[in-house]
Short mmCIF file of the C-alpha atoms (twelve columns), coordinates in Angstrom:
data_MODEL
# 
_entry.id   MODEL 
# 
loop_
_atom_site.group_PDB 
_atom_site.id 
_atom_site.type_symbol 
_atom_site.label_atom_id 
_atom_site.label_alt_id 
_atom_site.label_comp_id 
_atom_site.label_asym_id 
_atom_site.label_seq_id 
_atom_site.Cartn_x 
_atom_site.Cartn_y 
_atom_site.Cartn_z 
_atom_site.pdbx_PDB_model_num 
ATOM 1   C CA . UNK A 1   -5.365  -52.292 26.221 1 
ATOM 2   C CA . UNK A 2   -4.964  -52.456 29.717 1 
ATOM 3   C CA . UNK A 3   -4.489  -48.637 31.645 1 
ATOM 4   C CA . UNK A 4   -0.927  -49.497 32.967 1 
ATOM 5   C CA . UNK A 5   -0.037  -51.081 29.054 1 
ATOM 6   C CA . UNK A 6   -0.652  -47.739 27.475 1 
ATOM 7   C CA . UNK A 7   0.936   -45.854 30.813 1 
ATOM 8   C CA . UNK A 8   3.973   -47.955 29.734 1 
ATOM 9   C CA . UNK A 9   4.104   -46.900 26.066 1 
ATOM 10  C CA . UNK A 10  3.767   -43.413 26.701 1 
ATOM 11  C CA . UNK A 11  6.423   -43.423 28.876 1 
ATOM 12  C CA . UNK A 12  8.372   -45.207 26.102 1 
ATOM 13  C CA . UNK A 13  7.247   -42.099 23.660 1 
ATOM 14  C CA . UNK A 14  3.965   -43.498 22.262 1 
ATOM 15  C CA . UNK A 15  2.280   -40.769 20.780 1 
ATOM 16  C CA . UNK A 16  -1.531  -41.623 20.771 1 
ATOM 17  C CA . UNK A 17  -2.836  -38.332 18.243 1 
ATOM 18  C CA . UNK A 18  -1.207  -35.654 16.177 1 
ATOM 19  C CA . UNK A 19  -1.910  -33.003 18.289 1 
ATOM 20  C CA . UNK A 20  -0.169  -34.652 21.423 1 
ATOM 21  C CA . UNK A 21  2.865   -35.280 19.094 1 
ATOM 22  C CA . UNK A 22  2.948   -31.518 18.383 1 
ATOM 23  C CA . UNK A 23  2.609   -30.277 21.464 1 
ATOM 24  C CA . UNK A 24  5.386   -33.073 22.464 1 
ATOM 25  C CA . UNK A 25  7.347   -31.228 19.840 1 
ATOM 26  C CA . UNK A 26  6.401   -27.418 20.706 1 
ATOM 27  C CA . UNK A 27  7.097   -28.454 24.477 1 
ATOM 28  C CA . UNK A 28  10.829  -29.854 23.781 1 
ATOM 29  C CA . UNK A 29  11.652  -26.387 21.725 1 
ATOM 30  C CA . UNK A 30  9.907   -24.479 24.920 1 
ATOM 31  C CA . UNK A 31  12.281  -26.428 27.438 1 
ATOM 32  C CA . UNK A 32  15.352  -25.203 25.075 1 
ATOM 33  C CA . UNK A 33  13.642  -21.658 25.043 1 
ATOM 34  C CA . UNK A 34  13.299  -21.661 28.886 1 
ATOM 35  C CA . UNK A 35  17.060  -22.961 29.394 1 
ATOM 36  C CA . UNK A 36  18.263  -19.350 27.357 1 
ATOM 37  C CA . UNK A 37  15.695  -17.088 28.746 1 
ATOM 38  C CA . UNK A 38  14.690  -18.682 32.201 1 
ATOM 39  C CA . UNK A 39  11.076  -18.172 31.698 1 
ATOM 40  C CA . UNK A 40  8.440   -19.003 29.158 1 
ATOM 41  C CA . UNK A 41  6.809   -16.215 28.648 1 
ATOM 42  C CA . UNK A 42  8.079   -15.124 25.147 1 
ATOM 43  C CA . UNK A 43  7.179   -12.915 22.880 1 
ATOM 44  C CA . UNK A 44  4.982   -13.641 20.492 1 
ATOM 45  C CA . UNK A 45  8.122   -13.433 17.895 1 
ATOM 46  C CA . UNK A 46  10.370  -15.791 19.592 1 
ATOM 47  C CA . UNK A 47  11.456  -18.957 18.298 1 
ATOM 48  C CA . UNK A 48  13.004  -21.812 19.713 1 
ATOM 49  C CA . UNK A 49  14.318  -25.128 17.395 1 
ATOM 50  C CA . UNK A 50  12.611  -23.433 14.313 1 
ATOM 51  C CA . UNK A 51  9.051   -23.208 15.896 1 
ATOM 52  C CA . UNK A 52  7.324   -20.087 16.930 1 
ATOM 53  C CA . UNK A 53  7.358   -20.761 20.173 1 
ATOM 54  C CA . UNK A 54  6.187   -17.062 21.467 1 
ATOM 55  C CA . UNK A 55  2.961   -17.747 19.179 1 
ATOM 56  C CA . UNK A 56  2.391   -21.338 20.512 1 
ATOM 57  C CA . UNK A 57  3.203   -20.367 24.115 1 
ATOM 58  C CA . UNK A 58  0.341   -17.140 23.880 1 
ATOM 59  C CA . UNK A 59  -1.910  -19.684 22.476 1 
ATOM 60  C CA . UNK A 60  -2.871  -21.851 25.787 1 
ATOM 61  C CA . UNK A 61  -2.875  -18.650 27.972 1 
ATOM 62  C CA . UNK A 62  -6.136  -17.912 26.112 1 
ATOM 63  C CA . UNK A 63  -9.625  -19.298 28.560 1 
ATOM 64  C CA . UNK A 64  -10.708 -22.792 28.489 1 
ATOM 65  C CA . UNK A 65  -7.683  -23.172 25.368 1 
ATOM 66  C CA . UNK A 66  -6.324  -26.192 27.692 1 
ATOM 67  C CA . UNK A 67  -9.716  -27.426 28.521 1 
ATOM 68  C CA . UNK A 68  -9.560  -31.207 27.937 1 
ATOM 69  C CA . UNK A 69  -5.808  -31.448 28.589 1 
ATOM 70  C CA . UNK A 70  -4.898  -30.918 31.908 1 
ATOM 71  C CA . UNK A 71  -2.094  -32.870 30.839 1 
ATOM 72  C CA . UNK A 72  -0.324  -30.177 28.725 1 
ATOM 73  C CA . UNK A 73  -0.454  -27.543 31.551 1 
ATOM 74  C CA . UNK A 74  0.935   -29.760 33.860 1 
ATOM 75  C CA . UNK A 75  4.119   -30.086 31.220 1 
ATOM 76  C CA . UNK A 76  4.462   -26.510 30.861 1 
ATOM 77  C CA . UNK A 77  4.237   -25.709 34.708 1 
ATOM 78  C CA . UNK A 78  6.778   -28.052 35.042 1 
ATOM 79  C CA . UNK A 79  8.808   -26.605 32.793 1 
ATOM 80  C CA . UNK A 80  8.463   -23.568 34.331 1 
ATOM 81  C CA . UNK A 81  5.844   -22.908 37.410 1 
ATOM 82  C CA . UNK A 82  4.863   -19.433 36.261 1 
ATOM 83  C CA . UNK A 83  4.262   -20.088 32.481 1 
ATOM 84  C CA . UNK A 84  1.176   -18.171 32.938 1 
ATOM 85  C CA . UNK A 85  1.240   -15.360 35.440 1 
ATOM 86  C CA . UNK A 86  -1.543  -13.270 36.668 1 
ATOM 87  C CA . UNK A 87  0.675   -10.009 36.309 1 
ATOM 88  C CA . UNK A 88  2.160   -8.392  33.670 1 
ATOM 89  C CA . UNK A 89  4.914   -9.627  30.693 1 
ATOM 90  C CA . UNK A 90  7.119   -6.824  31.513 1 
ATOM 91  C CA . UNK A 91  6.929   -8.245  35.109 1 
ATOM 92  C CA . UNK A 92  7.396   -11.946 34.396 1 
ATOM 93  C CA . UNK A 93  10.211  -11.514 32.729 1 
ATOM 94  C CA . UNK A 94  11.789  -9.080  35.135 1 
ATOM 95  C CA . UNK A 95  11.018  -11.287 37.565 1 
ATOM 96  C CA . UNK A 96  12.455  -14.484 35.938 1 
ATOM 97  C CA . UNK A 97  16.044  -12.653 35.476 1 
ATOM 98  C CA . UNK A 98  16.358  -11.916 38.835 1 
ATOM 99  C CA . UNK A 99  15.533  -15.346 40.201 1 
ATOM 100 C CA . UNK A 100 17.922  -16.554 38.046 1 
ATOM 101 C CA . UNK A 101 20.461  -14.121 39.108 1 
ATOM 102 C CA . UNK A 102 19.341  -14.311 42.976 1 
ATOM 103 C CA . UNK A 103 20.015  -18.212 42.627 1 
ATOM 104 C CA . UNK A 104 23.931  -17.841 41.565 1 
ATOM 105 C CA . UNK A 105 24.286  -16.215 44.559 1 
ATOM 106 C CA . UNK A 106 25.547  -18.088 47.541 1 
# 
């Protein structure tokens, strides 16, 4: 199969293994999780679309846990830029409520 074929089908929703499918799933219910809390750094407790997103969010902060699959952390930084901050939780999510509430403002 030729590289723009398979381009093609993916952007038609081709899922090529299981563990792109999940995090295709995971992803959609961390969109829906960043909509409500304007960040994604959850807790580890949160859920989002009956999947514990919190826990699957903490996973790819760990090192080298996206080796392989620069892919995925493209997704989640475009789903939200800071998805895995340098600083603090506390901070991030601070942070994320006033940038939302700076951005209402005219």
């Amino acid at each position: 199969m030729t590289g723009q074929r398979a381009q093609r089908l993916e952007k038609l929703g081709m899922v090529w293994s299981p563990a792109d499918e999940r995090f295709q799933e995971n992803l959609a219910a961390a969109r829906i999780y960043y909509e409500q809390h304007w960040t994604l750094y959850a807790p580890r407790t949160a859920t989002a679309l009956d999947r514990p997103i919190g826990q699957w969010l903490s996973n790819p902060r760990c090192p080298e846990a996206l080796e392989g699959h620069p892919e995925w952390e493209t997704a989640l930084r475009e789903v939200d830029e800071d998805w895995n901050p340098a600083w603090t939780t506390d901070w991030q999510r601070h942070y994320a409520a006033v940038r939302e509430l700076l951005r209402e403002e005219d």
